[in-house]
Every structure is written in structure tokens, then in C-alpha cells.
N, C-alpha and C positions, 0 to 999 in steps of 0.2 A: 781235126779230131772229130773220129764220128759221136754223134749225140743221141741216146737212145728218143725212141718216138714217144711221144707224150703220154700216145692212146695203148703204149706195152701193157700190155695185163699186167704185167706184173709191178711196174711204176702205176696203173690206176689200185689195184690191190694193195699196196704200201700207202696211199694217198688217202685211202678208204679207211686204213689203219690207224693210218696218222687222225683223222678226223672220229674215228672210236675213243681214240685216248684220251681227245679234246675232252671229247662229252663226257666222259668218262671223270676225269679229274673235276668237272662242271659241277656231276651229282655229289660230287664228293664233298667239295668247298659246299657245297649248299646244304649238304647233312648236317659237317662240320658244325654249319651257321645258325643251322634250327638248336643243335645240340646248346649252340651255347648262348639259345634264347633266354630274354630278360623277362620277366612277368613282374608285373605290380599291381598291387590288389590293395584297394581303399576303400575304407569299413567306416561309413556313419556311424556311432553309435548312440545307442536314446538309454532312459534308463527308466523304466515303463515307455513311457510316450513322450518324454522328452528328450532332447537331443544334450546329451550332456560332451560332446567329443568326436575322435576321429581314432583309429587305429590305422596303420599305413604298411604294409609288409614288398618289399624290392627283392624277389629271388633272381639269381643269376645261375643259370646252369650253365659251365664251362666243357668245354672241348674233351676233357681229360677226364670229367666224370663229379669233376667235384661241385659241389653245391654253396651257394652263401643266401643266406638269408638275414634281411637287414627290417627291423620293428623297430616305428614309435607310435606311442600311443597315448593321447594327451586326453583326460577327462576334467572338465571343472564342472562343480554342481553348488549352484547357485540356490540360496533359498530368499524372496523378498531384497531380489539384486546383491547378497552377497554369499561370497566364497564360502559354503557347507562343508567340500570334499574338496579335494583334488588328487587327483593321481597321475604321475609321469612314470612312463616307461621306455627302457630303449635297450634292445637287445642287438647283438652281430651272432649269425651262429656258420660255422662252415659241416659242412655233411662232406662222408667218406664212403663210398661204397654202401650208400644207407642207413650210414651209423653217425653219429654224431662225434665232430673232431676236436671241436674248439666252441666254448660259447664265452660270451662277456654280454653283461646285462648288468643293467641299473635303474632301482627303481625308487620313487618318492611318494610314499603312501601315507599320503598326508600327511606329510612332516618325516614320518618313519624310511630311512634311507638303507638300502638294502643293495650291496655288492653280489653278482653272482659272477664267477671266473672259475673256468677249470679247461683244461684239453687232455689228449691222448698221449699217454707216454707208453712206450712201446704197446702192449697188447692190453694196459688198462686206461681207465680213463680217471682222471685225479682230478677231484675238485677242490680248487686253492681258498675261494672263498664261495660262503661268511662261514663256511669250515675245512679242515682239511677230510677230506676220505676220498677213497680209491675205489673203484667198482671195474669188477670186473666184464667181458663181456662187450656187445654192442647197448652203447644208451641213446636211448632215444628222448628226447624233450618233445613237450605240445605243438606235434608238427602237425596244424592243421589243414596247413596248403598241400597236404601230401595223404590225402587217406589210405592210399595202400600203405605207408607205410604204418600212420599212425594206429589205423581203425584194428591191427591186429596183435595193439601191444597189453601187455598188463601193468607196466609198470613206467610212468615217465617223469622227468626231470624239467621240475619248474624253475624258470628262469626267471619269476619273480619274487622266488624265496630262496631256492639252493636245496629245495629239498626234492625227494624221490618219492612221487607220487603213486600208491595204489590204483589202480583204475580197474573200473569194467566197462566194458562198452556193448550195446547192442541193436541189433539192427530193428528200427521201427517202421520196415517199409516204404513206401513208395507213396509218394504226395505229389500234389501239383500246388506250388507258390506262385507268389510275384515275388519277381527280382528284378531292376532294373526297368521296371514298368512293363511286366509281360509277364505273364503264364508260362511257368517251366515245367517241368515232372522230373523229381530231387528225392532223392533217394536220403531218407532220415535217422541220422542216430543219436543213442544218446549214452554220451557218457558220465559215469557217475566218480566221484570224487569224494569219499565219507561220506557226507550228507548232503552233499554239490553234486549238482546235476547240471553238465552243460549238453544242448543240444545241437545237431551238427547239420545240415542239408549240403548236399553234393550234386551237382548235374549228373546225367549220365554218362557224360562224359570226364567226371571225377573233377571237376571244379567246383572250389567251396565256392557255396553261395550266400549262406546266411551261418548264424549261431545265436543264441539264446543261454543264457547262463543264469541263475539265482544267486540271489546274494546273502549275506546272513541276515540283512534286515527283513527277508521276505520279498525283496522289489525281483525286479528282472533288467540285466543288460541283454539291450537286442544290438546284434550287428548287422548291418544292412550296405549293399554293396553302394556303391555311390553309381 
């Protein structure tokens, strides 16, 4: 049986083909893979200048678009070696298309134990506890690993109360911090909350870097990347 020649143009053309498709399907799994990169971002935080805790946030960006975002955030404040405050928090939250699908949160405010739960049933979103109500709409919670989306909301849903927060937010321009022991140029904002003001810095490449919050005693919580 005769055997076509190796060097047929048209068997190295198919070969050339075959070797497109390789690479091809290469870029592909490898998009796939960045799509469904992991980020974790761990937040010192002081409260003026002392370091009272840590905040810890685990996002997973999956293949298919969906989002999980997994917080804990442990504060003890000590005065003359014993326990003043403490605060625990631990949220899971999953994102859809931008919007928020599912969250579960629970928090211990000093002593004061607070459930939050609610997710998506068809085109609203119901929240189960610590009450029931329905909202229509996309909701958005304090997504602050996400400034596109958070920085253009008015209205967000805290996961440390269960309630729907008023906001406004505004851009304060362009600065240069330390983060991480270096000189960045972070683009600043701030958003307000009744009489709460927390402030936001973002690379310019849209990574949260730092935030600053007031408290009702007048102190300030700083969060600092680790």
C-alpha cells in the first residue's frame, strides 16, 4: 500500500493545524485558570495605633463567573492586660453576575450575637434573618475587594447587622501611601454612612490597599495590608 510523503503540503498543512488547535485549547485552559483565580487579602488592624486584630478575606473567582467571598475578623481590645472589647465576625457571601446571591454572616459584638442570612429566590432577594424582607433588584453588600462595583452604589447591605445601608461615596483623589513597606499612588475615597465615615485607598490597578473607619467613640480603626 502506497504511503502518502510526509513533506505533502497538504499532510504538513493538517500537522500545522493540528499544532494551532494545541495552542489553542493551551490559551484557553490558561484563561479558564486565571478566571478562576484565588485572591486573599489580610488586613492588620490597629485601633488608633494599636493593633487590636486581623481581618482575613479568601475570594474565589470560578470558571462560570460566579464569585465566593469568605471573612473573618477577630478584634480583642485590651485595656491594662484585660479584655475591654471584642468583636468576631465571619461572613461566606457568593456573587452572581455582580449582584449578590447568597450571604450567611455572624457576628459577636461583644457579647451581642447577630445572625445574618438571606439569598435569591427567583428575581428577589429575601432576607431570612434577624428579619424577614424581600428586596427587589440587584443587592449589593460592602464589597470592598471590588470598587467597580462597590464605589458606584447608594445603597448596601451590611452583613454585620442585616440592615440596608444608605451610603454616599466620593472620590478624594489621588495620593501616594505606604502599603506594604513602599510608596504606592492610590486613588482615595470616602464613604459616608449617617455619621460614619469609612475611607477607602485602591491601587491603580483597583486593589484595595488600606481603609480607615471612625467609631462612635471618636477612635479610628486602620486596616493595613499585612
Amino acid at each position: 500500500m502506497l504511503r502518502p510523503a510526509r513533506n505533502n503540503p497538504v499532510n504538513l498543512w493538517r500537522v500545522k493545524i493540528g499544532k494551532f488547535k494545541l495552542l489553542l485549547m493551551s490559551l484557553l485552559l490558561a484563561a479558564h485558570a486565571a478566571a478562576a483565580g484565588d485572591t486573599h487579602l489580610d488586613f492588620e488592624v490597629f485601633l488608633d495605633a494599636k493593633p487590636v486584630g486581623t481581618h482575613q478575606f479568601d475570594i474565589q473567582n470560578l470558571a462560570d463567573g460566579t464569585q465566593t467571598i469568605r471573612s473573618v475578623a477577630v478584634f480583642d481590645v485590651k485595656i491594662l492586660g484585660l479584655f475591654a472589647y471584642r468583636y468576631h465576625h465571619q461572613a461566606s457571601e457568593t456573587w452572581k453576575q455582580g449582584c449578590l446571591a447568597r450571604m450567611d454572616a455572624s457576628t459577636d459584638d461583644n457579647g451581642r450575637k447577630i445572625q445574618v442570612s438571606g439569598g435569591l429566590h427567583g428575581d428577589s432577594f429575601q432576607l431570612d434573618q434577624p428579619k424577614s424582607l424581600v428586596r427587589e433588584g440587584c443587592i449589593i453588600s460592602y464589597a470592598y475587594w471590588d470598587p467597580a462595583i462597590l464605589l458606584r452604589q447608594r445603597e448596601l447591605l451590611n452583613p454585620g447587622t442585616g440592615q440596608f445601608d444608605a451610603v454616599q461615596i466620593d472620590s478624594l483623589g489621588e495620593q501616594t501611601i505606604v502599603s506594604r513597606g513602599a510608596d504606592v499612588k492610590a486613588d482615595h475615597y470616602r464613604l459616608r454612612n449617617g455619621n460614619r465615615a469609612i475611607d477607602l485607598w485602591y491601587s491603580q490597578a483597583g486593589e484595595w490597599l488600606q481603609l480607615d473607619s471612625t467609631t462612635p467613640l471618636n477612635r479610628t480603626l486602620h486596616y493595613r495590608r499585612k
